[in-house]
DODREN-808981 format. One record per atom (N, C-alpha, C, CB): residue number from 1; atom name; x, z, y. Coordinates in Angstrom, 1 decimal. Each point is the difference from the previous one (the first is absolute). Glycine has a CB too. Layout:
# residues N
+------+-------+--------+--------+--------+
: loro : titor :     px :     pz :     py :
+------+-------+--------+--------+--------+
:  NUM :    CA :      X :      Z :      Y :
...
+------+-------+--------+--------+--------+
//
This chain:
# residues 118
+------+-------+--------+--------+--------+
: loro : titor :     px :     pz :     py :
+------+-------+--------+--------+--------+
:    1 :     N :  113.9 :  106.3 :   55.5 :
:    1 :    CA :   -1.3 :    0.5 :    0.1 :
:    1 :     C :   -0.9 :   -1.0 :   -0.7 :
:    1 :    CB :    0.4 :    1.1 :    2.2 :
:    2 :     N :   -0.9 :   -0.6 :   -3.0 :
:    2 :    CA :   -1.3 :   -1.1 :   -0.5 :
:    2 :     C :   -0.6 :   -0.7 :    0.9 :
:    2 :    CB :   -0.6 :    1.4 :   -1.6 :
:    3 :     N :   -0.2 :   -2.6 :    1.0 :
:    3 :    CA :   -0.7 :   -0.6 :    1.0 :
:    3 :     C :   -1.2 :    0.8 :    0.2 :
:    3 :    CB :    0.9 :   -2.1 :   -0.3 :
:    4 :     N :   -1.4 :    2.5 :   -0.8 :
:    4 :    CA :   -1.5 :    0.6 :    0.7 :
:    4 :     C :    0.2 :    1.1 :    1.2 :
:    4 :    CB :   -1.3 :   -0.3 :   -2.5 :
:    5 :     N :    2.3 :    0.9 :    2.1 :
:    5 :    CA :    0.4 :    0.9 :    1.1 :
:    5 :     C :    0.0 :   -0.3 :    1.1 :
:    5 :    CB :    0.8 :    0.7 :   -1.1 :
:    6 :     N :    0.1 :   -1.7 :    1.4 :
:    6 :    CA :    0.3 :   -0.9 :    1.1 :
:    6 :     C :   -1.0 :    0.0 :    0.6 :
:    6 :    CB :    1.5 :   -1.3 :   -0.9 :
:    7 :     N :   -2.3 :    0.3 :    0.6 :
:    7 :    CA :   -1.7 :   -0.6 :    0.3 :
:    7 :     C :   -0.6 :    1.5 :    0.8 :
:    7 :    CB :   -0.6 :   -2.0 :   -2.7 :
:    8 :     N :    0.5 :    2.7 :    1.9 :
:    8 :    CA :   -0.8 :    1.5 :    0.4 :
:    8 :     C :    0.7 :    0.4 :    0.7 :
:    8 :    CB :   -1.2 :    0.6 :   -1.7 :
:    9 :     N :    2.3 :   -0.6 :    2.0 :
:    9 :    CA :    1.2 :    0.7 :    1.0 :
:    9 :     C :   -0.5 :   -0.6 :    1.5 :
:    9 :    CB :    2.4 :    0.1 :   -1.9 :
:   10 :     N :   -2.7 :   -1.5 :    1.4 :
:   10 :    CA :   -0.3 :   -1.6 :    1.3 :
:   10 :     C :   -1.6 :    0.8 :    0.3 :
:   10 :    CB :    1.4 :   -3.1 :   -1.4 :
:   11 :     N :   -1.7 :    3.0 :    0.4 :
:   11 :    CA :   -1.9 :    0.3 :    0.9 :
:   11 :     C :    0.1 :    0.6 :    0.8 :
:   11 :    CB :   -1.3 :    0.0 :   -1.5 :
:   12 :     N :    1.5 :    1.5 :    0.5 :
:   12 :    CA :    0.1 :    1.4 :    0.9 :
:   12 :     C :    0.6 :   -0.4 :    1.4 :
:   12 :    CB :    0.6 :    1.6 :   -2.3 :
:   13 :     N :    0.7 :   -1.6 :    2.4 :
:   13 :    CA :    0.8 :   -0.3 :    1.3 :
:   13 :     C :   -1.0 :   -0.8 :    1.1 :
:   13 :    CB :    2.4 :   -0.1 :   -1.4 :
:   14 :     N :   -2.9 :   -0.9 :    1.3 :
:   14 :    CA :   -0.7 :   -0.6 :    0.7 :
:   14 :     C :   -1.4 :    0.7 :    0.2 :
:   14 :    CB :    1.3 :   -1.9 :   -0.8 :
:   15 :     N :   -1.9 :    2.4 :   -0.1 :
:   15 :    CA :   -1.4 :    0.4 :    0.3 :
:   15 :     C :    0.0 :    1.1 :    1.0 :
:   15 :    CB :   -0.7 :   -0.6 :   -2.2 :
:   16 :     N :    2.5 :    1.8 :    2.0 :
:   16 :    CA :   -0.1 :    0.8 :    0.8 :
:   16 :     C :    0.6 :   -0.8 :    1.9 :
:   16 :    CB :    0.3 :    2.2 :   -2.7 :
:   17 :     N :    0.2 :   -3.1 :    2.4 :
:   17 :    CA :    0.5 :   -0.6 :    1.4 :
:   17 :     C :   -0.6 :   -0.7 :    0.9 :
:   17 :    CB :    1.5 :   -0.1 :   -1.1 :
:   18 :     N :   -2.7 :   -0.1 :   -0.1 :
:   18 :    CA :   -1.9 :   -0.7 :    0.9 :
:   18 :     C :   -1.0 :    1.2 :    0.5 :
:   18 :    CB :   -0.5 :   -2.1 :   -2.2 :
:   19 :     N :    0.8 :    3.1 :    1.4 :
:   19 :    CA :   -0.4 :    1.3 :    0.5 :
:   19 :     C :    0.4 :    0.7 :    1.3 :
:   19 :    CB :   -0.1 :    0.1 :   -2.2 :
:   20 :     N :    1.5 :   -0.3 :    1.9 :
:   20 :    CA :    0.5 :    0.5 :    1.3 :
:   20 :     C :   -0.1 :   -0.8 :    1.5 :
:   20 :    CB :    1.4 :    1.1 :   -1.7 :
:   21 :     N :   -1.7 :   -2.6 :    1.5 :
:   21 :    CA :    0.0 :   -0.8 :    1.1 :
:   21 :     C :   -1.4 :    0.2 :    0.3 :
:   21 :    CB :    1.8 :   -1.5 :   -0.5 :
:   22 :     N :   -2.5 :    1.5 :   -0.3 :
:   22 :    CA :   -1.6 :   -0.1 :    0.4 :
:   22 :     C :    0.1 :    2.0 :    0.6 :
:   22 :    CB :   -1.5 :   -2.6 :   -2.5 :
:   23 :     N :    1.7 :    3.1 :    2.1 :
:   23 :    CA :   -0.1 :    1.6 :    0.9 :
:   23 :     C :    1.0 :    0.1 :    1.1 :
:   23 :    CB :   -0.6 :    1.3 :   -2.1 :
:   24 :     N :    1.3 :   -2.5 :    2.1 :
:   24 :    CA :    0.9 :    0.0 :    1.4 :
:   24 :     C :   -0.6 :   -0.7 :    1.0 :
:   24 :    CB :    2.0 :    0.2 :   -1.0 :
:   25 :     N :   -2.7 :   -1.6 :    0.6 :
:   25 :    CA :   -1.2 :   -0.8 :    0.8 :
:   25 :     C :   -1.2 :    0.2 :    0.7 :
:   25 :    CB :    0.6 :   -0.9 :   -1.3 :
:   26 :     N :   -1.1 :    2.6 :    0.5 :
:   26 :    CA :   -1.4 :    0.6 :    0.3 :
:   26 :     C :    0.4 :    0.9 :    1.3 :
:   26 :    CB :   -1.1 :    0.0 :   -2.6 :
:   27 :     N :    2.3 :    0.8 :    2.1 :
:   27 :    CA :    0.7 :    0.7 :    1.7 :
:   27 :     C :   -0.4 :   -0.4 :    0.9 :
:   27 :    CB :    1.8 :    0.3 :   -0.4 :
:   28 :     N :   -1.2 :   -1.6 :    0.6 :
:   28 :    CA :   -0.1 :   -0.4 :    1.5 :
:   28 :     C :   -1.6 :   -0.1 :    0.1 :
:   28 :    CB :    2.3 :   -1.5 :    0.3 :
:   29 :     N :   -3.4 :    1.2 :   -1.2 :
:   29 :    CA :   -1.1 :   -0.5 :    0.6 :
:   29 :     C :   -1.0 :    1.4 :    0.1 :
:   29 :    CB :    0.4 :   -2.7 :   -0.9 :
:   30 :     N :    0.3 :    3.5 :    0.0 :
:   30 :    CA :   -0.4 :    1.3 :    0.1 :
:   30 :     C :   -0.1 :    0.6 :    1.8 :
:   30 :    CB :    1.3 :    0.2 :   -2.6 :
:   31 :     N :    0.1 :   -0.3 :    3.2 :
:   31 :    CA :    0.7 :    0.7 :    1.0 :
:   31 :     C :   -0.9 :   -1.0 :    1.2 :
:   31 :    CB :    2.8 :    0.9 :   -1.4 :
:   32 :     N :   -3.2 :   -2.2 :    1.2 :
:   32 :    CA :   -0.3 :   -0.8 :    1.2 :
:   32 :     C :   -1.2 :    0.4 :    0.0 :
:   32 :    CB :    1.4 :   -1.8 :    0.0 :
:   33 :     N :   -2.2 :    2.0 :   -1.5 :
:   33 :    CA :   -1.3 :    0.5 :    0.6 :
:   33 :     C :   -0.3 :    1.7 :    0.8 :
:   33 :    CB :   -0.7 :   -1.8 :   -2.2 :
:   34 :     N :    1.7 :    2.3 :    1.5 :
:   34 :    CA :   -0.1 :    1.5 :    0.7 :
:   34 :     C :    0.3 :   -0.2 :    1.5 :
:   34 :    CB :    0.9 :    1.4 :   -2.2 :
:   35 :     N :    0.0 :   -2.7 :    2.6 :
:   35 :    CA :    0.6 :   -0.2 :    1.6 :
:   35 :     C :   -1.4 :   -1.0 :    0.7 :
:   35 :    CB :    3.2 :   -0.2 :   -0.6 :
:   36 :     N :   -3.7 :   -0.3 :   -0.2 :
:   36 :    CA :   -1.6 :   -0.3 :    0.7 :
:   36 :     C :   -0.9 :    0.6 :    0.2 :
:   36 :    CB :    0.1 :   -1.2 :   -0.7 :
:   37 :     N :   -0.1 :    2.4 :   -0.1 :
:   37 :    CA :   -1.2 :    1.1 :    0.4 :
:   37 :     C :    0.8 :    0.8 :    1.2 :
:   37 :    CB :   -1.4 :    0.5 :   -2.8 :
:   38 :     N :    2.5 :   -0.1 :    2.9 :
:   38 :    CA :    0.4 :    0.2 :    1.2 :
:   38 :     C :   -0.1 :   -0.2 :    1.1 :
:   38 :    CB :    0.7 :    0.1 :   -1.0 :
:   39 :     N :   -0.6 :   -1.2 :    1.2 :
:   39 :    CA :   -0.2 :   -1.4 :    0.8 :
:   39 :     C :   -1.6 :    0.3 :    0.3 :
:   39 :    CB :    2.0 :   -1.9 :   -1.4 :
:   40 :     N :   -2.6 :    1.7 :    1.0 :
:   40 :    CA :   -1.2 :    0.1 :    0.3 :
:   40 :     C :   -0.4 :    1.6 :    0.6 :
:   40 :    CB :   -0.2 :   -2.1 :   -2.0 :
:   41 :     N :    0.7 :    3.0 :    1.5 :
:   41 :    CA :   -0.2 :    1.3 :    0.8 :
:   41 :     C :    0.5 :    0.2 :    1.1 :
:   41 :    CB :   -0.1 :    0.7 :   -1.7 :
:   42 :     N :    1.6 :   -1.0 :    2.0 :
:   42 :    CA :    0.6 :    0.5 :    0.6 :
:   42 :     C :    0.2 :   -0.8 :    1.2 :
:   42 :    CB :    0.8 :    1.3 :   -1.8 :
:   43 :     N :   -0.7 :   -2.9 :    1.4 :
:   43 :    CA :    0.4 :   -1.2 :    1.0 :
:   43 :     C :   -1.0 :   -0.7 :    0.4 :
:   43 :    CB :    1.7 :   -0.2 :   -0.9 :
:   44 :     N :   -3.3 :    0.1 :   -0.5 :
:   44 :    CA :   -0.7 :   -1.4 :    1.0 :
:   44 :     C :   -0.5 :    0.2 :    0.9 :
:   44 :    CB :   -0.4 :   -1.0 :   -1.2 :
:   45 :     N :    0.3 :    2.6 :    1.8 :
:   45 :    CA :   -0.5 :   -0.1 :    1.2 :
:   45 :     C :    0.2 :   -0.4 :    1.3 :
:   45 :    CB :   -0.4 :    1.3 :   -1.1 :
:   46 :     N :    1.7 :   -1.4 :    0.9 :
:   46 :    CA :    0.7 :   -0.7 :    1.1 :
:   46 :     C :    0.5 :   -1.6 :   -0.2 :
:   46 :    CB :    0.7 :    2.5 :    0.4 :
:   47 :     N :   -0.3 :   -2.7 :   -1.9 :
:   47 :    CA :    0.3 :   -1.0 :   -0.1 :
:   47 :     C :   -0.6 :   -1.3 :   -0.1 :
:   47 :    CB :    1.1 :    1.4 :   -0.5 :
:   48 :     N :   -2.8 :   -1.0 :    0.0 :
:   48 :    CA :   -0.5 :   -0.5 :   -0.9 :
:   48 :     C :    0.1 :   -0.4 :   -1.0 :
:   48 :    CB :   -0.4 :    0.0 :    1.2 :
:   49 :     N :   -0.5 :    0.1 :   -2.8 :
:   49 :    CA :   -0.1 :   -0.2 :   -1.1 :
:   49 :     C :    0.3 :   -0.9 :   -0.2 :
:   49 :    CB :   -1.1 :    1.1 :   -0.2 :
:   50 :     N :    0.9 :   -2.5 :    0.8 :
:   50 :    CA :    1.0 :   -1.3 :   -0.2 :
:   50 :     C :    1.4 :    0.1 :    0.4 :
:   50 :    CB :   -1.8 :   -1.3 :    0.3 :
:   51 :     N :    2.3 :    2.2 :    0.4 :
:   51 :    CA :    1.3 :    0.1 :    0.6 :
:   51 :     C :    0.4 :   -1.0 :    1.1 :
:   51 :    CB :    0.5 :    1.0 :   -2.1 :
:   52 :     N :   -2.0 :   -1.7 :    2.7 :
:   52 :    CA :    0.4 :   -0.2 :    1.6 :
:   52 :     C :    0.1 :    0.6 :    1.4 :
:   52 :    CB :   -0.7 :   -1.3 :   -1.1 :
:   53 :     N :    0.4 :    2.6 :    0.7 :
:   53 :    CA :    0.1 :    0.5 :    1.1 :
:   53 :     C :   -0.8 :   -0.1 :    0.8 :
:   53 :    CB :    1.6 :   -0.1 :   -0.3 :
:   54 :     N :   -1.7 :    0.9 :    1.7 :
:   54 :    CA :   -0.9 :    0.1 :    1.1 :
:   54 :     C :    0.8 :   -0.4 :    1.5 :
:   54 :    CB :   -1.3 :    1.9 :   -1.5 :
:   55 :     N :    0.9 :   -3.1 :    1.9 :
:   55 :    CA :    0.5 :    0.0 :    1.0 :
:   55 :     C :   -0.4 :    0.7 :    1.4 :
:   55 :    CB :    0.4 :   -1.7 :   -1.3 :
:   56 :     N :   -1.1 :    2.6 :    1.0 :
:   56 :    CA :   -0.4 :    0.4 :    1.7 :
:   56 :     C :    0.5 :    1.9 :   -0.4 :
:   56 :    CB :   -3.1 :   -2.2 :    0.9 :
:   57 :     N :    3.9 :    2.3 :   -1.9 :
:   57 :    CA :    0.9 :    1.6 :   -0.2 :
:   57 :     C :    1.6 :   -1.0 :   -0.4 :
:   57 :    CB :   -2.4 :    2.6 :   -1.6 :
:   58 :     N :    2.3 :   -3.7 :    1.4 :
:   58 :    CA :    1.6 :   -0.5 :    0.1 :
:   58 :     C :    0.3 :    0.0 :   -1.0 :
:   58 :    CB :    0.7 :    0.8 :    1.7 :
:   59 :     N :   -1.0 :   -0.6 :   -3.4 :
:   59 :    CA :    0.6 :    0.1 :   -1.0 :
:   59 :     C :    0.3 :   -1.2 :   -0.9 :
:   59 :    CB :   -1.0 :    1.9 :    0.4 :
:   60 :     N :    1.7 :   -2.0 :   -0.8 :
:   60 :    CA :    1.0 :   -1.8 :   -0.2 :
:   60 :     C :   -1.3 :   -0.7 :   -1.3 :
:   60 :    CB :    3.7 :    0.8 :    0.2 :
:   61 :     N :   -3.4 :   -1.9 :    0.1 :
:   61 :    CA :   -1.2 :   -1.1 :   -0.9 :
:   61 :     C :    1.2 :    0.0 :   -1.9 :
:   61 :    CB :   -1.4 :   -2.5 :    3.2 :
:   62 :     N :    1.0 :    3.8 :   -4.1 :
:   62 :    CA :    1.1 :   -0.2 :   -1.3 :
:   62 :     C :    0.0 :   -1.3 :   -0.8 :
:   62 :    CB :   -0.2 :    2.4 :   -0.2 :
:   63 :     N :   -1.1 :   -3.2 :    0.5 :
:   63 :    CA :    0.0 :   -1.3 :   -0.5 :
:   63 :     C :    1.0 :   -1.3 :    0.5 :
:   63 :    CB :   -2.2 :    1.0 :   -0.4 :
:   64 :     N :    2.3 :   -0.8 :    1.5 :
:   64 :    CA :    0.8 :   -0.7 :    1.0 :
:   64 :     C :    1.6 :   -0.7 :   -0.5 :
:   64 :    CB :   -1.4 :    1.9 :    1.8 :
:   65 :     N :    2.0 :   -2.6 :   -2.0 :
:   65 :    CA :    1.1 :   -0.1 :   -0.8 :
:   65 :     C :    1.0 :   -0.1 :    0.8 :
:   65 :    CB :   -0.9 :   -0.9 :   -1.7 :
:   66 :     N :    0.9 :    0.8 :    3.1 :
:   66 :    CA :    1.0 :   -0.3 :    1.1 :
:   66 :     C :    0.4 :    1.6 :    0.4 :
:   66 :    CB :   -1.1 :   -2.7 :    1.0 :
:   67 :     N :   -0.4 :    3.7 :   -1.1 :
:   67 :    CA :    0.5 :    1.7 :    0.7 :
:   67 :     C :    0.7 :   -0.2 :   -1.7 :
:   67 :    CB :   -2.4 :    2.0 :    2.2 :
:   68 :     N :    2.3 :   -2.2 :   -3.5 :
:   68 :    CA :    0.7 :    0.4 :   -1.1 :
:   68 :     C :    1.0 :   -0.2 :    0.0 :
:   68 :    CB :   -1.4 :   -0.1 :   -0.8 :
:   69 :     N :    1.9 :   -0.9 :    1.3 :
:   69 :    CA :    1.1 :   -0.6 :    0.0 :
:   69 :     C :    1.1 :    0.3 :    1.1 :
:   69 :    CB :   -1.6 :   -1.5 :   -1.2 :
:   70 :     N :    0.8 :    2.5 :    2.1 :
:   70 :    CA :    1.1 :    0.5 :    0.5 :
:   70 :     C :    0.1 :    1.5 :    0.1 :
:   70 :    CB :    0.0 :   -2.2 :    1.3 :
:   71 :     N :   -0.4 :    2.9 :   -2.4 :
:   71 :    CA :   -0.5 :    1.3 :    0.1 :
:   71 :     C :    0.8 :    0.6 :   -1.4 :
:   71 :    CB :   -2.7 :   -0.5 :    1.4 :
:   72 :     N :    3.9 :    0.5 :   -2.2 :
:   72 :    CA :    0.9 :    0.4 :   -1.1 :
:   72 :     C :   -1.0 :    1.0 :   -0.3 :
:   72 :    CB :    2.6 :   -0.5 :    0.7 :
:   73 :     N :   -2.5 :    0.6 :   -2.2 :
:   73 :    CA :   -0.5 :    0.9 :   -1.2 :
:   73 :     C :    0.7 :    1.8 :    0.8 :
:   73 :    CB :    0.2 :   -2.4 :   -2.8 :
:   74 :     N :    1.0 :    2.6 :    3.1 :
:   74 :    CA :    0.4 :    1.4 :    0.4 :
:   74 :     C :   -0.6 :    0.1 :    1.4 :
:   74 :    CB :    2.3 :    0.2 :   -1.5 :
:   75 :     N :   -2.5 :   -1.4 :    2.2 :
:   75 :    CA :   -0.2 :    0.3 :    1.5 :
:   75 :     C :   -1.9 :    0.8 :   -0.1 :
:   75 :    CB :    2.1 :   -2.6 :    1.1 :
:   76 :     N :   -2.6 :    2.0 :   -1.7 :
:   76 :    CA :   -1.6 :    0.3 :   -0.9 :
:   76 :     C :    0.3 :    1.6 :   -0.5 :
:   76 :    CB :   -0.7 :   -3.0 :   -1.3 :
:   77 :     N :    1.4 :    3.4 :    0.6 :
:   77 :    CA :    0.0 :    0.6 :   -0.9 :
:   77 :     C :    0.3 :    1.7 :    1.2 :
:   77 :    CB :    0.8 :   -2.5 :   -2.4 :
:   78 :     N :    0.3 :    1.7 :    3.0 :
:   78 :    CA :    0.2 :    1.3 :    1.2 :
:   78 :     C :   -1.3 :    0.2 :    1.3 :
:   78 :    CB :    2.9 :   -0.6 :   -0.3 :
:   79 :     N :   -3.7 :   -0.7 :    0.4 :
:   79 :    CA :   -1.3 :    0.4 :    0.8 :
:   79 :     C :   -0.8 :    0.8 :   -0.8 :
:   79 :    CB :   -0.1 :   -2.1 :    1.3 :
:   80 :     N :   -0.3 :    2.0 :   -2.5 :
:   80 :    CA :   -0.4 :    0.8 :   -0.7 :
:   80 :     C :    0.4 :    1.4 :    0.0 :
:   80 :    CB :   -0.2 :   -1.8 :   -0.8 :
:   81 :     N :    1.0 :    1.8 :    0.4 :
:   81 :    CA :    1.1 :    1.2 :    0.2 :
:   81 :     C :   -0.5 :    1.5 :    1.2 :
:   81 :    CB :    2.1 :   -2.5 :   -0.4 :
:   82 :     N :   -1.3 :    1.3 :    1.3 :
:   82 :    CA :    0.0 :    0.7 :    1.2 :
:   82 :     C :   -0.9 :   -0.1 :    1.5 :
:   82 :    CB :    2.0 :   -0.2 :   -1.4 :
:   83 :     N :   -2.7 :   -0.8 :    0.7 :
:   83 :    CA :   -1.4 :    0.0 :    1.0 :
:   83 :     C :    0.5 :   -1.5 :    1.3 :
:   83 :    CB :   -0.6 :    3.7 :   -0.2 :
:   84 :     N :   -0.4 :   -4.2 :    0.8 :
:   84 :    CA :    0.5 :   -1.0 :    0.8 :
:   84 :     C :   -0.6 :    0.3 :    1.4 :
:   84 :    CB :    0.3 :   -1.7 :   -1.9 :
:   85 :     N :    0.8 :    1.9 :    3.3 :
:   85 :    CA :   -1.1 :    0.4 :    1.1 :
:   85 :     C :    0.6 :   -0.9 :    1.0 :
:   85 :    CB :   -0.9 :    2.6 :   -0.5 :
:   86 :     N :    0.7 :   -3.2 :    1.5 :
:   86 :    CA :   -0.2 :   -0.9 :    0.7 :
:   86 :     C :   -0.3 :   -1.5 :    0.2 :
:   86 :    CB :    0.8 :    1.6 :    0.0 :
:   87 :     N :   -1.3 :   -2.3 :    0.9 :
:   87 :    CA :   -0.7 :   -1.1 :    0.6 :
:   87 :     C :   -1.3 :    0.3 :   -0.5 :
:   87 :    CB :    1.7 :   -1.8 :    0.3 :
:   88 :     N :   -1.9 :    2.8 :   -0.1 :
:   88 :    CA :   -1.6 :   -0.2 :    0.0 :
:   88 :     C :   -0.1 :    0.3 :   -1.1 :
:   88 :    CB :   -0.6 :   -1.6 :    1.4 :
:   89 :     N :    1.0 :    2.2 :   -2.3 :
:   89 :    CA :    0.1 :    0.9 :   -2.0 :
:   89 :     C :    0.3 :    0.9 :    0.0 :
:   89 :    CB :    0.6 :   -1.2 :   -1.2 :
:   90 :     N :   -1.6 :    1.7 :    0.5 :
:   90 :    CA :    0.5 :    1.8 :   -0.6 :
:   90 :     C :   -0.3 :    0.1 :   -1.1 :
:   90 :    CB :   -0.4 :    1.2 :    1.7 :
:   91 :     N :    1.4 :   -1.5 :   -2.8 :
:   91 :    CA :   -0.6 :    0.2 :   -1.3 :
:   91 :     C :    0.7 :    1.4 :   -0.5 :
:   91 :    CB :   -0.4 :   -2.7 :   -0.5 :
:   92 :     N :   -0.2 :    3.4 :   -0.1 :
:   92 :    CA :    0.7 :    1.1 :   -0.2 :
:   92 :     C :    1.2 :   -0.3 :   -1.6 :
:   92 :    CB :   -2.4 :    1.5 :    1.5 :
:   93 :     N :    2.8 :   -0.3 :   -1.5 :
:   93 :    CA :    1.1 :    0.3 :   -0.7 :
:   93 :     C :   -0.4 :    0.3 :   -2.1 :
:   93 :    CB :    0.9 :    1.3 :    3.2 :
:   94 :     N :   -0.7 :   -1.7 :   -4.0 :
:   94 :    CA :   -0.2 :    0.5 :   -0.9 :
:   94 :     C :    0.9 :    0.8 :   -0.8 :
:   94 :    CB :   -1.3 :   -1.6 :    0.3 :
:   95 :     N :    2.1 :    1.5 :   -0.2 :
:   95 :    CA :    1.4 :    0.4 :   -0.7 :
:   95 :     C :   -0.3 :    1.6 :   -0.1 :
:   95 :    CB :    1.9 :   -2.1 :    1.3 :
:   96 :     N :   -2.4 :    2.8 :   -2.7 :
:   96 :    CA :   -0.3 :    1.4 :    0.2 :
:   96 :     C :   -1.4 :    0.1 :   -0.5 :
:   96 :    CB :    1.5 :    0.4 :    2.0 :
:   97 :     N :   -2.1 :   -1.9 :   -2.0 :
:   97 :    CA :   -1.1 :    0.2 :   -0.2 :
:   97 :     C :   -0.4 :   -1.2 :   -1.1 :
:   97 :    CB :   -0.3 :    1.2 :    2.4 :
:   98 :     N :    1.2 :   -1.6 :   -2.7 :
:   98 :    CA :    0.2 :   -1.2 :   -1.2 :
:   98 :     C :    1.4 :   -0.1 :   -0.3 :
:   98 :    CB :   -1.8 :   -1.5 :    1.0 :
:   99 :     N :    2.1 :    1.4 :   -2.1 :
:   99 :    CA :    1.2 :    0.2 :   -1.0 :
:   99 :     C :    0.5 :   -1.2 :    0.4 :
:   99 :    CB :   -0.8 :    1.5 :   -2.1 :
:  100 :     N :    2.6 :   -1.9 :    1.8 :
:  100 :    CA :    0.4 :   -0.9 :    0.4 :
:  100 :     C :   -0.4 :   -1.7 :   -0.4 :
:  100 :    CB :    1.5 :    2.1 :    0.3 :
:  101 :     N :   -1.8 :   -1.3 :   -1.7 :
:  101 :    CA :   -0.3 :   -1.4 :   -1.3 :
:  101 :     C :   -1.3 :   -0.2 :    0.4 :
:  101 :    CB :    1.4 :    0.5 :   -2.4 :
:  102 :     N :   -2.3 :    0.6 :    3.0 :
:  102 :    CA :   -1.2 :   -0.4 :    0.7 :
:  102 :     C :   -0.3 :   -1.0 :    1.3 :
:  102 :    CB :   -0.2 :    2.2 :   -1.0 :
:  103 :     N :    1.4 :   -2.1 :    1.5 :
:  103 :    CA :   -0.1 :   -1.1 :    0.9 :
:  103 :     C :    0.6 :   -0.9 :    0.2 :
:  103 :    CB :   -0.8 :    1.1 :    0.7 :
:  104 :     N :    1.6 :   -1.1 :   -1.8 :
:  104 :    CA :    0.8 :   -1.2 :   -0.1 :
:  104 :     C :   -1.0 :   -0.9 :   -1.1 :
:  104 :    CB :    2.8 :    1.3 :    0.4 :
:  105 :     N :   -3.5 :   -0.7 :   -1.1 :
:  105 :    CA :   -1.1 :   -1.2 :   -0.7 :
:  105 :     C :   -1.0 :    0.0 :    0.5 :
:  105 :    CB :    0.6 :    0.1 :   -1.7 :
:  106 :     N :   -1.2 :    0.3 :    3.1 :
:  106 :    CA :   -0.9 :   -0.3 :    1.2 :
:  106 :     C :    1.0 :   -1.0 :    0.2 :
:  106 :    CB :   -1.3 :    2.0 :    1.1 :
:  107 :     N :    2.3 :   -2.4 :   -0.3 :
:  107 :    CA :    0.5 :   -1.0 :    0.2 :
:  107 :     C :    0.2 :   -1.0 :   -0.3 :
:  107 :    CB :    0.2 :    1.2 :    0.4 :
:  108 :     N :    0.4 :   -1.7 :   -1.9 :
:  108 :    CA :    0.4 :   -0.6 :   -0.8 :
:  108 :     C :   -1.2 :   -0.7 :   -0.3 :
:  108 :    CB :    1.7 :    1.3 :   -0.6 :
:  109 :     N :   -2.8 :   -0.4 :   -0.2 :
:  109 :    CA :   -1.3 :   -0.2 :   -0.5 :
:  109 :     C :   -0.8 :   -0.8 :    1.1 :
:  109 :    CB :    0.3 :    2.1 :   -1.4 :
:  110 :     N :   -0.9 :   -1.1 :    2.1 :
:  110 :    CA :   -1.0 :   -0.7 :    0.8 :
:  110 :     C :    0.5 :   -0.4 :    1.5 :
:  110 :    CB :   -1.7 :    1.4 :   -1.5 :
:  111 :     N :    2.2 :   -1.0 :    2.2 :
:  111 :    CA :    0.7 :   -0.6 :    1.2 :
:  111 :     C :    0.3 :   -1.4 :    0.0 :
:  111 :    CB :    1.0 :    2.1 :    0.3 :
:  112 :     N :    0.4 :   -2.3 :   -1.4 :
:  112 :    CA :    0.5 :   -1.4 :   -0.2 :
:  112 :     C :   -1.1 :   -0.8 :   -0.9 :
:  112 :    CB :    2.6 :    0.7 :    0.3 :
:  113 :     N :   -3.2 :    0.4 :   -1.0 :
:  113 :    CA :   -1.6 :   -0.8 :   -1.2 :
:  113 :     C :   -0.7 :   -1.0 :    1.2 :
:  113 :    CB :   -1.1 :    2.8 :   -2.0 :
:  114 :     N :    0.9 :   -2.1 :    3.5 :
:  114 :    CA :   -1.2 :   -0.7 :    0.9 :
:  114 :     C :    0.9 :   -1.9 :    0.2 :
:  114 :    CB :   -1.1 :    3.2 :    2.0 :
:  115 :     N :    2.2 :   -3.3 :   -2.4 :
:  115 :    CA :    0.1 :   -1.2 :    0.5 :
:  115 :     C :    0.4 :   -0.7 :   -1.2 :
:  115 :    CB :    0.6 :    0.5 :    2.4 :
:  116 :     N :   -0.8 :    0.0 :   -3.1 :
:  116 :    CA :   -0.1 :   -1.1 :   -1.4 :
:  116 :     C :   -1.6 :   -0.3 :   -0.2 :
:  116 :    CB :    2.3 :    1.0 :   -1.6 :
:  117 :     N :   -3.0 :   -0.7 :    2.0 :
:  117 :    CA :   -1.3 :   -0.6 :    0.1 :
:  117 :     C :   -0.7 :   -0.6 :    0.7 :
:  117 :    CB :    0.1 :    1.2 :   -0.9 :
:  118 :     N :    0.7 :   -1.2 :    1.8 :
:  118 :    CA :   -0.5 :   -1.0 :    1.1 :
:  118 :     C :    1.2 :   -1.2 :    0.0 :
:  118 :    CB :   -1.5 :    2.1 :    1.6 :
+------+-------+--------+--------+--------+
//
């Protein structure tokens, strides 16, 4: 192969492999903002917009790193799911009413997002 070829074979290949990382990078922040506006519709009423919750309806403090830490990404993902009802909670059910990747990047996103900022 010639070198100039080479070289232009090199650019090309790279310019399209910066392309594709940078449109694979925007996904996620794409998907976290669409799981924040969610979040804000569907959850801060109960959860509140900072994601501490309300203690006097029982709803867990998401900033908190000790409830995070003992609360697994699927265990989250199935309250969501499937709604959470007892000690004093009733959260209802979404599953039907949010797509799976919809609440698995409620989760991911903003759920485990509340304890990286504090």
């Amino acid at each position: 192969m010639h070198p100039l070829t080479r070289s232009a074979v090199t650019v090309f290949t790279a310019a399209a492999l910066s392309a594709g990382a940078a449109a694979f990078a925007a996904a996620p922040t794409a998907n976290c903002q669409r799981a924040r506006q969610t979040f804000n519709d569907r959850c801060a009423m109960c959860h509140g917009e900072n994601g501490k919750g309300y203690a006097a309806i029982h709803t867990p403090n998401f900033t908190d790193r000790q409830w995070q830490a003992k609360h697994t990404t699927s265990q989250l993902i199935s309250a969501v799911e499937h709604g959470v009802k007892g000690k004093g909670v009733t959260m209802p059910a979404f599953k039907g009413q949010l797509s799976k990747a919809q609440i698995e990047s409620l989760v991911k996103c903003v759920v485990r997002g509340f304890a990286k900022k504090h």
